[in-house]
C-alpha positions in Angstrom: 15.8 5.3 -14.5 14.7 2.0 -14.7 11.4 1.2 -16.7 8.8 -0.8 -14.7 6.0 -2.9 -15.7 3.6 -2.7 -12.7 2.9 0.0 -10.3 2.1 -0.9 -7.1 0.2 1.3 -4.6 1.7 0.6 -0.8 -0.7 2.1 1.9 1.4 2.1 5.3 1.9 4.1 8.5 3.7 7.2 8.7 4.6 6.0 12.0 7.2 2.5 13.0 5.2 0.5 15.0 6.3 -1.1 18.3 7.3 -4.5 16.3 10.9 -4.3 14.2 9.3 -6.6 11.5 7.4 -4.0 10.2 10.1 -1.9 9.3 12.0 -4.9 8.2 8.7 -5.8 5.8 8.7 -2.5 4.9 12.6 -2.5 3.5 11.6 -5.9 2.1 9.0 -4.9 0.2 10.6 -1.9 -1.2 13.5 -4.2 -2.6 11.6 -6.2 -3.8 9.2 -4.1 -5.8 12.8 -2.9 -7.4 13.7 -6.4 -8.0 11.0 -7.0 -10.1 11.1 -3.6 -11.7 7.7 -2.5 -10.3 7.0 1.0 -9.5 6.3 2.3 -6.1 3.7 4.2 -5.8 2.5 5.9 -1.4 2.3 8.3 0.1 5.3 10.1 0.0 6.3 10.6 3.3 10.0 10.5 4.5 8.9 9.3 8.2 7.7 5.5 9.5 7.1 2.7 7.3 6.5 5.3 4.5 10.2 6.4 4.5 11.0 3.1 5.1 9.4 1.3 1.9 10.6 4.7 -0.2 13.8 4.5 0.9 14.5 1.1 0.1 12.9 1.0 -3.2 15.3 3.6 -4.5 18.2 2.3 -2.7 17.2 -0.6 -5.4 17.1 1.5 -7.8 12.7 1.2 -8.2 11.0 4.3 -10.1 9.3 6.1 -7.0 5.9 8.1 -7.0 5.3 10.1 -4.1 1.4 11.9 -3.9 1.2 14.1 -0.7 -1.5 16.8 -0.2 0.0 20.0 1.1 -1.0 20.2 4.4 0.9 17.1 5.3 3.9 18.2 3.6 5.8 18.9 6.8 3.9 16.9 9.2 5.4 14.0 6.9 7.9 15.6 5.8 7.4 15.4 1.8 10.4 12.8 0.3 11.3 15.6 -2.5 13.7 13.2 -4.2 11.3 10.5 -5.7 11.2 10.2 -9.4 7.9 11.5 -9.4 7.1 13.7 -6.3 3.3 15.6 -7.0 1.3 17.9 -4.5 -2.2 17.6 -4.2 -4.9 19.9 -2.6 -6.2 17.4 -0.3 -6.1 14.1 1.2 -9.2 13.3 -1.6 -7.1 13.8 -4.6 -4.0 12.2 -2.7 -5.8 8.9 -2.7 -7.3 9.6 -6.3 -4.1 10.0 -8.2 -2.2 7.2 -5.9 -5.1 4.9 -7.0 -5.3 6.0 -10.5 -1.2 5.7 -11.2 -1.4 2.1 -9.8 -2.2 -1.4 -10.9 -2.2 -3.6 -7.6 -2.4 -2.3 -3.9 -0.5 -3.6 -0.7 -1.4 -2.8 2.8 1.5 -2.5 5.5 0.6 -2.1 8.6 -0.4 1.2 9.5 -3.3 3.3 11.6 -6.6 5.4 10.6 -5.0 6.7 7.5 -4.2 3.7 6.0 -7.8 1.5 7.2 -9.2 4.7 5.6 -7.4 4.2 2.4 -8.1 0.0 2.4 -11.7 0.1 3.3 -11.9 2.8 0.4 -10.5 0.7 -2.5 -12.2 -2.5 -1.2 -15.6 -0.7 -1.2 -14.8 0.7 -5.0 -13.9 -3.1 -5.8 -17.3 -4.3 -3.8 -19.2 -1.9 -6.1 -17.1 -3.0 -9.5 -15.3 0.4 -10.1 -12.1 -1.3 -10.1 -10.5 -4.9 -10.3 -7.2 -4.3 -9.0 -5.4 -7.0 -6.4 -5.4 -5.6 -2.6 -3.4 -7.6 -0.7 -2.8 -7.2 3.0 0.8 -7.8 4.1 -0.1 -9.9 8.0 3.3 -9.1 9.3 3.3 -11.2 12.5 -0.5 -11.3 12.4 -1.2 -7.2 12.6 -4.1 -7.6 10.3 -5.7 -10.2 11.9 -8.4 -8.3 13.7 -9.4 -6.9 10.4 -10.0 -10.2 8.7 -12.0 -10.8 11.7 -14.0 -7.6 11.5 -14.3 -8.4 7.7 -15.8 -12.2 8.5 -18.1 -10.3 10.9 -19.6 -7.9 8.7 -20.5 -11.0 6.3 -21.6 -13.0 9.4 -24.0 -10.4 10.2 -25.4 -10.4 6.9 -24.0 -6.7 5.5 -21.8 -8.1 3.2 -21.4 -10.9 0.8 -19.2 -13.4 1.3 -17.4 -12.6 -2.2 -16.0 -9.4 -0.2 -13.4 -11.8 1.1 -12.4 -12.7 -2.0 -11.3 -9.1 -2.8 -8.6 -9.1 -0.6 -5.8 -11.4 -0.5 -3.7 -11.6 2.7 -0.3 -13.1 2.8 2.0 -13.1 5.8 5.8 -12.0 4.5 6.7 -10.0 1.4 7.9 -13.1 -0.7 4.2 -14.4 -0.5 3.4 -10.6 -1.4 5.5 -10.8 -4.5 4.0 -14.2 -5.3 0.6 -13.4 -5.3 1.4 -9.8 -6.9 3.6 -11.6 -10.1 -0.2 -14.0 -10.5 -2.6 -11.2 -10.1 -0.7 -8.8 -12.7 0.7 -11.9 -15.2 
């Protein structure tokens, strides 16, 4: 097993997506988290950009750490052959222990599940509970109405405009790696 010195939360879909580079980001980034001996920590899903990210990162020999709440166990098919592979009771604790077993977060591309599980650690970081790097990996500008949304909610006066600064959002998975290798040096 290799011995990592980061863990690195990856919120994605559990679906592909209509565009091909979101798989291939997903691959990418699961390399590359092996490549720099960073842990993956998701969802543990074997379907979508899940599977995807997991599947690669092993392939590459990263230590995997799957969290999936039981009732999504075959709707996402649990991926029992992580290093780590851990059941929760419900989609609460799933996003507890992925948080607490991580040191940075990246955001693929994804649907509800995954704006639910960004807006959720953003908000934690708003209110100082954590000070952990989100990034938002832009493949072929998918998070781009988000930013907007987020420049909105500041425009509008409910946010400051430090909330911003919580997120950083880079466009491949070698400016993901970059900005990761800063935030966690």
């Amino acid at each position: 097993m290799t011995q990592h010195t980061a863990s690195i939360c990856v919120y994605c879909g559990s679906r592909m997506g209509n565009d091909p580079a979101y798989r291939a980001s997903a691959e990418g980034l699961g390399k590359a988290l092996a490549d720099n001996s960073w842990r993956l920590v998701y969802g543990a899903g074997d379907v979508g950009l899940m599977g995807e990210v997991a599947k690669a990162a092993q392939v590459a020999g990263a230590n995997t750490f799957g969290v999936i709440p039981e009732h999504l166990l075959n709707w996402e098919v649990g991926k029992r052959d992580l290093t780590s592979f851990i059941v929760t009771e419900n989609m609460h604790e799933r996003k507890k222990v992925m948080f607490m077993n991580s040191d940075a977060v990246v955001v693929l591309p994804g649907g509800a599940g995954s704006l639910d599980e960004f807006f959720e650690i953003l908000t934690w970081r708003q209110l100082g509970l954590h000070k952990k790097p989100i990034l938002l990996l832009n493949v072929n500008g998918f998070w781009d109405p988000l930013v907007g949304l987020l420049d909105h909610v500041i425009d509008q006066g409910f946010a400051e405009d430090s909330l911003k600064g919580f997120v950083t959002v880079v466009d491949n998975v070698d400016q993901a790696v970059a900005a990761l290798r800063t935030a966690l040096s």
